[in-house]
C-alpha positions in Angstrom: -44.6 19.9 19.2 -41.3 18.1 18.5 -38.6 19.3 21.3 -40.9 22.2 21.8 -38.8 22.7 24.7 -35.5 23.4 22.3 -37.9 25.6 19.9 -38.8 28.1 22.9 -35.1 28.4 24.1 -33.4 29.3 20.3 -36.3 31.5 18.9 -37.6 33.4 22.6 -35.1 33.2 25.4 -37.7 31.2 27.8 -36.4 28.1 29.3 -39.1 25.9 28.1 -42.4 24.9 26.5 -44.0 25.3 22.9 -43.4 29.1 21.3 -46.0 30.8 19.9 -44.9 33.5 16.7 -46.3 34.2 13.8 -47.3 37.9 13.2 -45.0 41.0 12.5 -46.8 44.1 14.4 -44.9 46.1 11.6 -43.8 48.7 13.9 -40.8 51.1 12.2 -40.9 50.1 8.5 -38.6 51.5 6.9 -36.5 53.1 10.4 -34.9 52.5 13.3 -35.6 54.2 16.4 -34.4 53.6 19.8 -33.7 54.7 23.2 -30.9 54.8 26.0 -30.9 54.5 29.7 -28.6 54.8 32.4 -26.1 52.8 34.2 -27.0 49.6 36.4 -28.2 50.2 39.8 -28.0 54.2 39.3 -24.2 53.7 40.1 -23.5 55.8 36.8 -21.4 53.1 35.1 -22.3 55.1 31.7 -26.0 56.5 30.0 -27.4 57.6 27.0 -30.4 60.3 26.4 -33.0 59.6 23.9 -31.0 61.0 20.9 -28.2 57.8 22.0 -25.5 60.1 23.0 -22.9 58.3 25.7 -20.8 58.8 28.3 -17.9 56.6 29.6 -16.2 56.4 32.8 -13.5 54.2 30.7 -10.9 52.0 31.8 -8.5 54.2 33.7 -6.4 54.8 30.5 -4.4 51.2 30.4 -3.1 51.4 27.3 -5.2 50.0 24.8 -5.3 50.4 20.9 -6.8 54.0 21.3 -10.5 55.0 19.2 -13.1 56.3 20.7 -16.3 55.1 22.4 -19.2 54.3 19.9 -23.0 55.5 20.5 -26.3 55.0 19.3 -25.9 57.5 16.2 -23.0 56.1 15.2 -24.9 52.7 13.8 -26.6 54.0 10.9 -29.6 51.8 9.2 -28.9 50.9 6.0 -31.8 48.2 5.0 -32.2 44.4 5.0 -32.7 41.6 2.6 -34.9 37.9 2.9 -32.9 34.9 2.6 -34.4 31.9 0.8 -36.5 29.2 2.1 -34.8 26.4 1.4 -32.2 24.7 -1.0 -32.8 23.7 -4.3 -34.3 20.2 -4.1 -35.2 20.4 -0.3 -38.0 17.7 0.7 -36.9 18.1 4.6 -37.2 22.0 6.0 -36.2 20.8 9.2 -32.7 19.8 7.6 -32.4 22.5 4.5 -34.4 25.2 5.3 -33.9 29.1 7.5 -37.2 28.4 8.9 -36.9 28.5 12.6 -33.5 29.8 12.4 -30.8 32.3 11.0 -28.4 31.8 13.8 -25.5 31.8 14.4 -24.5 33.8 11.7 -20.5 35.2 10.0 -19.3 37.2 7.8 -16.5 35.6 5.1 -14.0 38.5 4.2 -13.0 38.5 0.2 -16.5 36.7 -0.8 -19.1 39.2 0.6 -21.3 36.3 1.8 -22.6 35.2 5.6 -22.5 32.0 6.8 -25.7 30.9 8.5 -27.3 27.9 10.4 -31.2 27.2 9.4 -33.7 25.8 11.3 -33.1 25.0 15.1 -33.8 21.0 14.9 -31.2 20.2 12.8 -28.5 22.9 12.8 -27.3 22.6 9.3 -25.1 25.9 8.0 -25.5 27.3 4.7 -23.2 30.3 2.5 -25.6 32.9 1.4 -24.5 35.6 -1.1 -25.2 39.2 0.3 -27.4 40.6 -2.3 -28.1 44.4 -2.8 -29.3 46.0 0.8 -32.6 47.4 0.6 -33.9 50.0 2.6 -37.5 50.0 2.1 -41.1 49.8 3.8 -42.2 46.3 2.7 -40.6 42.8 2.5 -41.4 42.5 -1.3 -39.4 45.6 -1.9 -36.2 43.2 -0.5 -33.9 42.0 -2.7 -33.6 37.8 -1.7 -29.9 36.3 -1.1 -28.8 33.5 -2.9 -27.0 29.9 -2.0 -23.0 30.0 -2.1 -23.1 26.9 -0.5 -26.2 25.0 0.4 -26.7 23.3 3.9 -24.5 21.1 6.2 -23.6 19.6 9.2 -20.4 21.1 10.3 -20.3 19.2 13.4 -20.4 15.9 11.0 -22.8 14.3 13.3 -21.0 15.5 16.6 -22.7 18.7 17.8 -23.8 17.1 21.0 -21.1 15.2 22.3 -19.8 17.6 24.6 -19.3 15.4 27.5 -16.1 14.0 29.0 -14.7 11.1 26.5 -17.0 12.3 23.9 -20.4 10.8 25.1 -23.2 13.0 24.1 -25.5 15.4 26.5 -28.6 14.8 27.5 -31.6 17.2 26.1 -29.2 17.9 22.9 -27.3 21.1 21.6 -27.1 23.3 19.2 -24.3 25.9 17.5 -23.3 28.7 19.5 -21.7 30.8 17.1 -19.0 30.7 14.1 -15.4 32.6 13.3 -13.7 32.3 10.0 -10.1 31.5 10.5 -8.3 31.2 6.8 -10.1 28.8 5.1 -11.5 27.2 8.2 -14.5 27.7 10.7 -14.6 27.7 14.1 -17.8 26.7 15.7 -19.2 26.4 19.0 -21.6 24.1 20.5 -23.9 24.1 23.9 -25.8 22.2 25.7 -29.0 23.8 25.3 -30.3 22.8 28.8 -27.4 21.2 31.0 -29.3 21.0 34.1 -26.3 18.6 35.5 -23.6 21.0 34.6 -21.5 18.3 32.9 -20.7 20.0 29.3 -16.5 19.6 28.9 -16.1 20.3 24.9 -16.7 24.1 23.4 -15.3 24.2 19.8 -14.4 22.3 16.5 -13.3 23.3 13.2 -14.7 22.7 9.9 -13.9 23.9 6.4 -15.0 26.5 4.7 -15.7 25.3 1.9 -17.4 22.2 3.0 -19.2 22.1 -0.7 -16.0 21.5 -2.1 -13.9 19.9 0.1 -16.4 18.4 2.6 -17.2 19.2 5.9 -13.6 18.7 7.5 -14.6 18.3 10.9 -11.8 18.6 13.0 -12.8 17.4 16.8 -14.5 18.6 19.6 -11.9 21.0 21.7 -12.3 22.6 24.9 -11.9 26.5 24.8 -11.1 26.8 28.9 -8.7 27.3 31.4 -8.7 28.6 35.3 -10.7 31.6 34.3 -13.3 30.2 32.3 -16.0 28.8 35.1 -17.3 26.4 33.2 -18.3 25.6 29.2 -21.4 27.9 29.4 -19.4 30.9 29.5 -17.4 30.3 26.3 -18.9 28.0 24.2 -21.3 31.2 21.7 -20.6 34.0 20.0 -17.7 34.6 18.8 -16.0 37.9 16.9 -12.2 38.8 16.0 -10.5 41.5 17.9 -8.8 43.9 16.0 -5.4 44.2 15.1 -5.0 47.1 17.0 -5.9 45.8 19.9 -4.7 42.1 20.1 -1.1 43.0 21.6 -2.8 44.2 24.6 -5.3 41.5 24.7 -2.8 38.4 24.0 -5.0 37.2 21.8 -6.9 37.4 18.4 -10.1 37.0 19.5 -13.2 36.7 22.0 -15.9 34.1 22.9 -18.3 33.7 24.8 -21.9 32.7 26.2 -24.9 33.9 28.4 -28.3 34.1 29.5 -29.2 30.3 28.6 -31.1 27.8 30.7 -29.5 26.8 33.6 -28.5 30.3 35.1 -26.0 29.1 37.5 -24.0 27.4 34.7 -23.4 30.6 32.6 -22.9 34.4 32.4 -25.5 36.5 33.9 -25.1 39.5 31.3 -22.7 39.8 28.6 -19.7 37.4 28.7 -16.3 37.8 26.7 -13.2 35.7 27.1 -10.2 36.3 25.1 -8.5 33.3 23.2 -6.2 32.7 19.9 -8.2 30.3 17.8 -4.4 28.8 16.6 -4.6 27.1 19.6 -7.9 25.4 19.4 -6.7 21.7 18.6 -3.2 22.4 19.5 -3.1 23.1 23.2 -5.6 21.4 25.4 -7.6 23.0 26.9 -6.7 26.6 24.5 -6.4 28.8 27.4 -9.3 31.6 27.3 -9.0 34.4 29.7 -11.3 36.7 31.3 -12.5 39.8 29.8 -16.0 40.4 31.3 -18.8 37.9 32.8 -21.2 37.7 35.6 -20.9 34.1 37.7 -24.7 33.2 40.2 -23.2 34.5 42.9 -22.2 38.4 41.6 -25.8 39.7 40.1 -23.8 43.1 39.3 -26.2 44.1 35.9 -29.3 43.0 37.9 -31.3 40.2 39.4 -33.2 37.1 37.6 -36.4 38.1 38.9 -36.0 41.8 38.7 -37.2 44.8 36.6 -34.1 47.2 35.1 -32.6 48.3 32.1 -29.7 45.6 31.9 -30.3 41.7 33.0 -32.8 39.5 33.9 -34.9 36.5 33.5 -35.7 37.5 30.0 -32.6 38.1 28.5 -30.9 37.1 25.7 -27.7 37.7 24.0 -27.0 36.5 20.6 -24.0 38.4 18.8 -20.5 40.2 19.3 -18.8 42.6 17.6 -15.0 44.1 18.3 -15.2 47.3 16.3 -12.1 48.1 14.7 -11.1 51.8 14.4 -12.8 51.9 18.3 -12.9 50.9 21.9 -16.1 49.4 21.7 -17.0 46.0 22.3 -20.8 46.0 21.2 -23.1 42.4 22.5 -26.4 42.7 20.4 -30.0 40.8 22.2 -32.8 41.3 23.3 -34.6 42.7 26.7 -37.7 42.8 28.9 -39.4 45.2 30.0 -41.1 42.5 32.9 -40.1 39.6 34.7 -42.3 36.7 35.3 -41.7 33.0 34.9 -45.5 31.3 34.3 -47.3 30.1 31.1 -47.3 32.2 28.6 -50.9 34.2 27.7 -52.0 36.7 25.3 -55.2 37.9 27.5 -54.2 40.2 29.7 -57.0 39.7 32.1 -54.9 36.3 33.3 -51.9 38.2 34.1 -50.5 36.8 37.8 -53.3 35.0 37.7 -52.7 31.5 38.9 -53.4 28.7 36.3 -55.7 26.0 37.4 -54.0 22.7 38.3 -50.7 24.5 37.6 -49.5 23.4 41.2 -49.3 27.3 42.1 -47.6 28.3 38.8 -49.4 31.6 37.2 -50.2 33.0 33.8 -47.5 35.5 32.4 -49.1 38.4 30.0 -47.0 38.0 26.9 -48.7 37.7 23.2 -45.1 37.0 21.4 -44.5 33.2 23.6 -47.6 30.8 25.2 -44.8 28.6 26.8 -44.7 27.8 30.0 -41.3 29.4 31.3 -39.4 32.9 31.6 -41.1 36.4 29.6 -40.3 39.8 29.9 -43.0 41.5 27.5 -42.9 43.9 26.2 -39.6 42.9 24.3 -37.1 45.0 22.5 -33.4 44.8 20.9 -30.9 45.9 23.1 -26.8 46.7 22.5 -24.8 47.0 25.4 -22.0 48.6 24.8 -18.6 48.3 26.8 -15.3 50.0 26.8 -12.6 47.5 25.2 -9.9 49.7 27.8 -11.8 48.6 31.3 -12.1 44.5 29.6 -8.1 45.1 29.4 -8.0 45.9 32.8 -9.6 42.8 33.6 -7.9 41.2 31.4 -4.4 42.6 33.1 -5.7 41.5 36.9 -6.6 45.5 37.9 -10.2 44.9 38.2 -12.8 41.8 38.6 -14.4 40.2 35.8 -18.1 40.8 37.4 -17.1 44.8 38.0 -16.7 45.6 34.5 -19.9 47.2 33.3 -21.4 48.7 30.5 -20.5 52.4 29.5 -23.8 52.6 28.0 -26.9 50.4 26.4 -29.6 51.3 24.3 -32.5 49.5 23.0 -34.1 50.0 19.6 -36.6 48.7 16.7 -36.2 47.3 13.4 -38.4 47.2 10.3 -40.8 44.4 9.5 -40.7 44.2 13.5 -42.3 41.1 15.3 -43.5 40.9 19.3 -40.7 38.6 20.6 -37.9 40.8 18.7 -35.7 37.9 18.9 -32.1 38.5 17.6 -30.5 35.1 15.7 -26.8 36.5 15.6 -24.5 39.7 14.4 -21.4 39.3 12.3 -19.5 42.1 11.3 -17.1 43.1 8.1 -14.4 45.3 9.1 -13.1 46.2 5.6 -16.7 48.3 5.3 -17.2 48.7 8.5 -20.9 46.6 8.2 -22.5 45.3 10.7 -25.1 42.6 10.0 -28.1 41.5 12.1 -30.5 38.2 12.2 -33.4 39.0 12.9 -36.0 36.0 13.7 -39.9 35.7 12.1 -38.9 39.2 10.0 -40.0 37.4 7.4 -43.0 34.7 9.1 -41.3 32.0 9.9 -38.3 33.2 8.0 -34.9 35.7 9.1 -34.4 39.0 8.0 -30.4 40.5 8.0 -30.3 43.9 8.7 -27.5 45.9 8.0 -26.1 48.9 9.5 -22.9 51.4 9.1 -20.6 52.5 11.9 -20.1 55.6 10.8 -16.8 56.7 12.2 
């Protein structure tokens, strides 16, 4: 398979080899359950019973913009719709097609549409209208969204040329995740496997509406600084903070980037750096300061090869959301429930054993990915959730960056439900308080946005 190696790392966490993912085990049609644990290392950080109830041991009251600490129960399901295959007149679905894809993803305020990148080869970004949400027991019972803007390459040809002077990175890259700013985007780009460390450049701007006014592309900038370790912390996710809040925070919003290939060149856990995208393109570097993130040498939520509730080899984190109205900073993935790094097989008989001419390398028991690289099954979705008033106190020099830890997690399921429960992005609309998910194979080889409600 064609960069088989890039396919595994986008669609199933592992750090290399072909992927494997077809079937839907249709677990939870029509509901989402889930389940809470406790805090890492039983030091009591925070925990959550079964019913998703939290507690907090907060941030020392520092004078943040006040709300209070969201839980399980307070995301209420409200359904999902299919996006469409392809563009009108596609006769590439590497280039104009979701398949493969549906991440990053953004929500546009005033035009109740997400932005959304298709399939992993290409990158291109499409403007889907959000149709009616849907909460039913079967994919034909969706309502489909519709094109707004079909694909493009808001990188205009320069996603990968993240190296000093502009020269591009070897094994590739792909966007990280998107902001609207006015009428502009703000994208990110990594280096999917930057086993030399060397990725400089983080961000760009394009337009927004690139149909109508082209693509815009403004430049690779660097979103760094003396806190930001290196561009495999900052250069993902991305989600406004709220009014409320950015006084305190110095800034209008966070970024930031984690459990990719390469461990020692990113977060080990949920990262978050706070930065004012007005600077991006003005100031160079546009400083980004510390909020939360966990460098190789402090494994606080838990070791690579270990088996726990919070962080490890099979770990992956693919969305943000600031929620206004709240304390909560909410980072949306997926977790293990094992750690092994082998080939990838669905007979469990193989399990540890070692694979024949493999040079000592074993088989891994995982049905949902037959590469050859990092697994964790059984999979599931996982939010951890942490209290914006303890990132403030990193962010004011009262507590490390690696200390800060979640006040709670909890894991859970989603209809139309597939093995690897692979998580594309999360955007989030404050005005309704929606939070929207992208959900990989929900739909074969197709996303599946889900939508909840914060309820407070």
């Amino acid at each position: 398979m064609r960069n088989a190696t890039l396919l595994a790392v986008l669609l199933l966490g592992t750090a290399c080899g072909d992927s494997d993912e077809s079937s839907a085990d249709g677990t939870g049609a029509g509901s989402v359950t889930g389940t809470g644990a406790s805090g890492p290392g039983g030091t009591g950080a925070g925990s959550t019973g079964s019913s998703g109830s939290t507690t907090s041991t907060g941030g020392g009251g520092v004078g943040g913009g006040g709300g209070d600490l969201l839980d399980q129960a307070d995301l209420v399901y409200q359904g999902a719709f299919r996006v469409p295959a392809q563009s009108p007149g596609c006769s590439n679905f590497e280039v104009c097609s979701f398949a493969y894809g549906g991440g990053p993803i953004v929500f546009r305020p005033g035009h109740e549409s997400l932005y959304m990148t298709g399939h992993v080869y290409n990158q291109q970004t499409a403007e889907l209208a959000i149709p009616a949400v849907v909460n039913g027991s079967s994919l034909g019972a969706l309502s489909t969204a519709t094109f707004v803007q079909t694909f493009a390459d808001l990188s205009d040809g320069n996603r990968e040329n993240l190296l000093a002077g502009g020269q591009p990175i070897d094994n590739g890259a792909v966007l990280g995740g998107m902001l609207v700013v006015g009428d502009r985007l703000l994208v990110s780009s990594y280096g999917y496997y930057d086993a030399s460390v060397s990725a400089v450049y983080t961000h760009f701007f394009a337009n927004a509406d690139f149909t109508t006014n082209g693509v815009g592309f403004g430049g690779l900038e660097i979103v760094g600084g003396p806190d930001v370790p290196q561009a495999g912390f900052v250069a993902g996710y991305m989600s406004a903070i709220p009014p409320e809040w950015q006084g305190q925070f110095g800034g209008t919003a966070i970024t930031g980037l984690s459990t990719i290939p390469i461990i020692s060149r990113t977060s080990l856990g949920p990262a978050a750096f706070v930065f004012d995208p007005a600077d991006v393109g003005v100031t160079d570097p546009a400083t980004a300061t510390a909020l939360v993130h966990y460098p190789i040498d402090h494994w606080t939520l838990g070791t690579y090869d270990s088996v726990n509730d919070y962080m490890n080899m099979s770990t992956s984190i693919t969305g943000v959301v600031f929620v206004q109205g709240s304390r909560s900073v909410l980072f949306f993935g997926r977790h293990g429930e094992t750690a092994c790094y082998g080939e990838g097989t669905s007979n469990p008989a193989l399990d540890g054993q070692p694979v024949p001419g493999g040079g000592g390398e074993v088989y891994c028991y995982d049905p949902a990915d037959s590469s050859k690289g990092t697994h964790g099954y059984p999979y599931h979705h996982q939010v951890w959730a942490y209290d914006a008033e303890e990132l403030l106190a990193v962010k004011n020099g009262s507590k490390a960056p690696w200390d800060a830890v979640p006040y709670a997690i909890w894991s859970f399921d989603l209809p139309f439900q597939t093995e690897s429960r692979s998580l594309a992005g999360a955007a989030y609309d404050p005005a309704t308080q929606r939070i929207f998910l992208s959900q990989r194979f929900g739909d074969g080889e197709l996303p599946v946005v889900h939508v909840f409600q914060v309820a407070r």
